[in-house]
N, C-alpha and C positions, 0 to 999 in steps of 0.2 A: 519518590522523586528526588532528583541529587538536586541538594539546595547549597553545596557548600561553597559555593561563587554568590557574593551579597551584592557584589558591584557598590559602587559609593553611598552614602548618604542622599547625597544629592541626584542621583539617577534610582534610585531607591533601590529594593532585594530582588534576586533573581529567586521565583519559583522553579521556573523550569531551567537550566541549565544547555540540553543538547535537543536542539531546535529542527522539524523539517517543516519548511516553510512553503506550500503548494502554490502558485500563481498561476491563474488561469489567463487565457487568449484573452476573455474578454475586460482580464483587469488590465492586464499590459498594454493593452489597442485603446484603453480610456472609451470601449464600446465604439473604437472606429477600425477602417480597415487596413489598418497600418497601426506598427510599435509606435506608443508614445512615450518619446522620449522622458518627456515631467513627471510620467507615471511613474515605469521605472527608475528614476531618481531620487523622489521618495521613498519607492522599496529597498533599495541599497543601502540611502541614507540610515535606512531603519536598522539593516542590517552590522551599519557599521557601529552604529549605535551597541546594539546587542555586544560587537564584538569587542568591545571597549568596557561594556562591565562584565566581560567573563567566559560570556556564552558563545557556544559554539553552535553555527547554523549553517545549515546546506538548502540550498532550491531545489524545487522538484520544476522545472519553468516550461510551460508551454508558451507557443511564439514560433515558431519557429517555420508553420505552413504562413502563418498573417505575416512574417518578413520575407519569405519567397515569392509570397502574392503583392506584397508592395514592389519587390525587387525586379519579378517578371511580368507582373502585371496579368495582363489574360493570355493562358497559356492550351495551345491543342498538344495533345501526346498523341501515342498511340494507343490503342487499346488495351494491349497489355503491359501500359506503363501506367501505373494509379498516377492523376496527377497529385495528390497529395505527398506521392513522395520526390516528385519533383520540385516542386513546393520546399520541402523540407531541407533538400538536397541543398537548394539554390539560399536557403532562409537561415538554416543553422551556424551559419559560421555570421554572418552577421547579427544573429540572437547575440553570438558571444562577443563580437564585436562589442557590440553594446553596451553588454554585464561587465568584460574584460575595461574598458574605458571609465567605466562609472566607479567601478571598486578601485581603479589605478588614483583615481582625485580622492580616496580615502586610505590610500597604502596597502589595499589589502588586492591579496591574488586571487582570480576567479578560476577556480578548476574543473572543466569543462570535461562532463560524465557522461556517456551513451553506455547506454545499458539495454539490453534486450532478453528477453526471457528466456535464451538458451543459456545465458550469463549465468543466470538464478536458479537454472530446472536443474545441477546439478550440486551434489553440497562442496565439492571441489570450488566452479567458480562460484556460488554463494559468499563461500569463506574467503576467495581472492577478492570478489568486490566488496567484501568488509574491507577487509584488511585494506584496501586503498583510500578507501574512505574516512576510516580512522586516523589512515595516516595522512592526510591532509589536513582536517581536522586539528590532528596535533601540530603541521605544521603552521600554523595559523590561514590557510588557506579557506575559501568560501568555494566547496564543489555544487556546481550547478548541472541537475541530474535531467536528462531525457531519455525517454527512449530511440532506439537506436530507428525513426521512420525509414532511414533510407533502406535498411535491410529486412524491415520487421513490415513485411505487407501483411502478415496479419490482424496487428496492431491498427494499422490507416482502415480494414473494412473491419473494425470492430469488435475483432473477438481477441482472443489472448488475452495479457495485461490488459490492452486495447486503450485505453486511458490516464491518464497523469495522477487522477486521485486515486487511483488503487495501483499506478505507480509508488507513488508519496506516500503510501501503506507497506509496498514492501520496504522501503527504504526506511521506515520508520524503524521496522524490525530487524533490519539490518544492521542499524549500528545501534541499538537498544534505545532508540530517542527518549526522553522524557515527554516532549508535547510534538505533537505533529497539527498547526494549523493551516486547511485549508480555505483560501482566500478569496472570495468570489464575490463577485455583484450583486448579491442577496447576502442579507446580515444575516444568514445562519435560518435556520428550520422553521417555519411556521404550522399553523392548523391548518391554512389552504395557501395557496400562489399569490402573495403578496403581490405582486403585478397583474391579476385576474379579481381579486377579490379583497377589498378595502378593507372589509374587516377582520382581514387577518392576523393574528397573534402572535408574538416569537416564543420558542421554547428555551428556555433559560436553562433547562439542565435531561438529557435525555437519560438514564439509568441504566435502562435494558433495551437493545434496538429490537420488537418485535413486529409480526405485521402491523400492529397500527403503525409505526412509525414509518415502514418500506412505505406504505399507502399514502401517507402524507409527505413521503418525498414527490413520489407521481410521476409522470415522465422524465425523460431521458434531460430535455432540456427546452427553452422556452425559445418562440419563431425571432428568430432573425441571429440566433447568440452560436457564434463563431468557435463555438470549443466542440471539443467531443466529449464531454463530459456533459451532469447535470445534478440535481441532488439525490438520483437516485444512485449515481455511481458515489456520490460521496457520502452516502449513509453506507455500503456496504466496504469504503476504505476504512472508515471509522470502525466498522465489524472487526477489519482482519487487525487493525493498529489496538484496538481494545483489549481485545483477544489476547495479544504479545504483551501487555503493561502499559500502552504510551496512552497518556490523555490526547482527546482528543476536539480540537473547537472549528468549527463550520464559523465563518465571521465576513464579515463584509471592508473587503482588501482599500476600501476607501477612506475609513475610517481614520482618521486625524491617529497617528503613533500606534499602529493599529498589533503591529509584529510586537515593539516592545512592551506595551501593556498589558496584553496577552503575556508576557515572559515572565511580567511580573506579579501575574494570577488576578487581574483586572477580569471581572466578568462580562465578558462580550462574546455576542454570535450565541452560538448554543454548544455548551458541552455536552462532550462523553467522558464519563474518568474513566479511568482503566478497569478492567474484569477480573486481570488477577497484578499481584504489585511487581512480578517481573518473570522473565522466562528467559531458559540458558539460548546461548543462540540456535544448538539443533533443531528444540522443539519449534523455534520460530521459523524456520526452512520449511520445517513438516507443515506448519500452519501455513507459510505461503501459496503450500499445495502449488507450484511452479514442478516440481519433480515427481507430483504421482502418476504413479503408469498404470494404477489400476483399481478394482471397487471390490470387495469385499461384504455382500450384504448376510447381516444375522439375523437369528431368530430375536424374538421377544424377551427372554431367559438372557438372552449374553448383552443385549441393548441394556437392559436394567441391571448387570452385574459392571457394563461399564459406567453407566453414568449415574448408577445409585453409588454403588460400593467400589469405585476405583478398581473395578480388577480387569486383568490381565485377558483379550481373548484367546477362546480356544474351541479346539479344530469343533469340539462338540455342538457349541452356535454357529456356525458358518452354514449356509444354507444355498448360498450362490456366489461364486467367482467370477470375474469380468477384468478384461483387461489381457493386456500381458506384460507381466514383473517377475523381476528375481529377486530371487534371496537380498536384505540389504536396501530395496527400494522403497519408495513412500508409497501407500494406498489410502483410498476414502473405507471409510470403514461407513455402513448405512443400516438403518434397522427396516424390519418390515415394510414395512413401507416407503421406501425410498429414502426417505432423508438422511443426511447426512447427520452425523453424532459423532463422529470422531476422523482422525487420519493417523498413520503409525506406522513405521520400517517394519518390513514382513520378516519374519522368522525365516520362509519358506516361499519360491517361486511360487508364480500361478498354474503350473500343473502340478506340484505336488502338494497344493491347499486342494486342488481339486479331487487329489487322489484321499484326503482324511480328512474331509470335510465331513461332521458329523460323527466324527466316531470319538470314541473317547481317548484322554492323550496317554495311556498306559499301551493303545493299541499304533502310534506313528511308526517305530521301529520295526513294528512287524510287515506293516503296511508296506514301507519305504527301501526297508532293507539298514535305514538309517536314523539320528536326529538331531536333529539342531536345537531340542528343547521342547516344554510341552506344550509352549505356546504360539501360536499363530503369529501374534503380536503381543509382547509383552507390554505391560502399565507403564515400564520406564521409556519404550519408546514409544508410546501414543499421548496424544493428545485430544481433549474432547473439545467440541464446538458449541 
């Protein structure tokens, strides 16, 4: 973690340094159905805070359908117009109106980011949407990220990215963050639904996300709450942000200095640390898995030579090809039994893993007439999960 920004004595030492800060619908609406304004105020404030001892923070901000439904109120479309991204259409420039106003009474500039998953699916724009965000960042600017609802109908019926916490994930990975907190109306992970069950627990530090933990996120999200998100999407942004190196805290965005205490490794919400202490930006692409075109399952023999002994696959494990990719592109790599275990830039399209799947790699050349190496996927460019 880059700690070499202390900020003053008097505002105390910065842990974490390069900040993505999540804000959900129902922290911005103050649980009403409409932006409040005092909410977002305090989050700014916070913000301005941060950037006064050093730190550099970006939004990931939902809002933006709850300010087109205050704006239009009750609205019919047609059928094949989702109203949500009506909503969006109509909400997002006064989302930034808003942020744009609030950071202006602190001097600082609000850089207003749509991002959509064609953005990220390839490492060309990957690497552009760094680079602009770094460079705001550097310019002392505060980028406030969404995705792009008005174009992204996949997103508004749920799948794709589909949501802001595992928005807030790739972006984490994007610009290498150090902590990525997501800020919600539940202080962070319990044993059961604290709003269901009184005598619920908070977990102060989660380790490894495994089933018990997905199980104790639980549903999607709780009756009446305005996001599209819930803990179960934000235990699996915390997967892919861990994954990359960035720590990760689930916390409850009402919380009296809630952003900068967290900055300053105050123990609130529930932690994730990070899985490994950092990773180059490719491998974090590969891990957004936004640009795999395809699946790769192996036998039992190359699943335990990757994830025992770090090696390299080859054409000899490969047992089934799925998809279609070329030389160059990201794939899931999966064992026996379906699961995923790794993802990694194939050596070799998906007809021609299909043409030496299984054989030994002394035999590609003969096979192919050619080779690009004796690996399917080599160790340097995969990644395990």
């Amino acid at each position: 973690m880059s700690d070499s920004n202390k900020g003053s004595a008097k505002t105390g030492r910065l842990r974490y340094r390069r900040i993505i800060a999540k804000l959900g619908t129902n922290l911005l609406t103050a649980g009403s159905d409409r932006l409040d304004v005092d909410a977002m105020s305090s989050l700014v404030g916070q913000v301005a805070r941060l950037h006064d001892m050093g730190a550099e923070v970006i939004l990931v901000s939902s809002g933006a359908i709850a300010a087109g439904r205050q704006r239009l109120g009750h609205v019919r479309t047609r059928r094949d117009i989702p109203i949500r991204q009506v909503l969006a259409a109509a909400g997002q420039s006064h989302l930034m109106q808003r942020y744009d106003q609030l950071f202006s009474e602190h001097g600082i500039v609000a850089a207003q980011t749509l991002l959509s998953r064609r953005d990220l699916s390839d490492r060309v724009g990957y690497l552009n949407a760094r680079n602009t965000l770094l460079a705001l960042l550097e310019l002392g600017a505060v980028p406030v990220v969404n995705e792009n609802d008005v174009v992204a109908v996949d997103e508004i019926e749920g799948a794709k990215i589909g949501d802001n916490d595992n928005l807030s994930a790739l972006v984490a990975n994007l610009v290498d963050a150090d902590l990525l907190a997501l800020l919600t109306d539940t202080p962070g992970l319990h044993t059961a639904d604290p709003r269901l069950d009184p005598s619920a627990k908070p977990i102060a530090r989660v380790d490894r996300i495994d089933e018990e933990v997905e199980r104790l996120a639980g549903g999607p999200s709780h009756p009446g709450e305005r996001g599209t998100g819930g803990m179960t999407t934000k235990i699996q942004a915390a997967r892919l942000a861990t994954s990359g190196g960035t720590a990760v805290v689930i916390a409850g965005g009402s919380e009296p200095d809630v952003l900068v205490r967290l900055a300053q490794g105050e123990p609130l919400g529930t932690l994730f640390p990070p899985q490994v202490e950092g990773m180059e930006s490719r491998k974090r692409w590969m891990l957004s898995r936004l640009g795999v075109r395809g699946r790769i399952v192996v036998d039992a023999g190359a699943a335990r030579a990757l994830r025992r002994d770090r090696k390299s696959l080859l054409p000899a494990g490969v047992v089934e090809v799925d998809g279609t990719f070329e030389r160059g592109e990201a794939v899931d790599i999966c064992g026996p039994d379906g699961e995923r275990i790794a993802c990694g830039i194939a050596n070799y399209g998906r007809e021609e893993v299909e043409a030496i799947r299984g054989l030994r790699s002394e035999r590609i050349e003969a096979t192919l007439g050619y080779e690009f190496g004796s690996e399917v996927v080599h160790r340097n460019n995969l990644v395990l999960l």
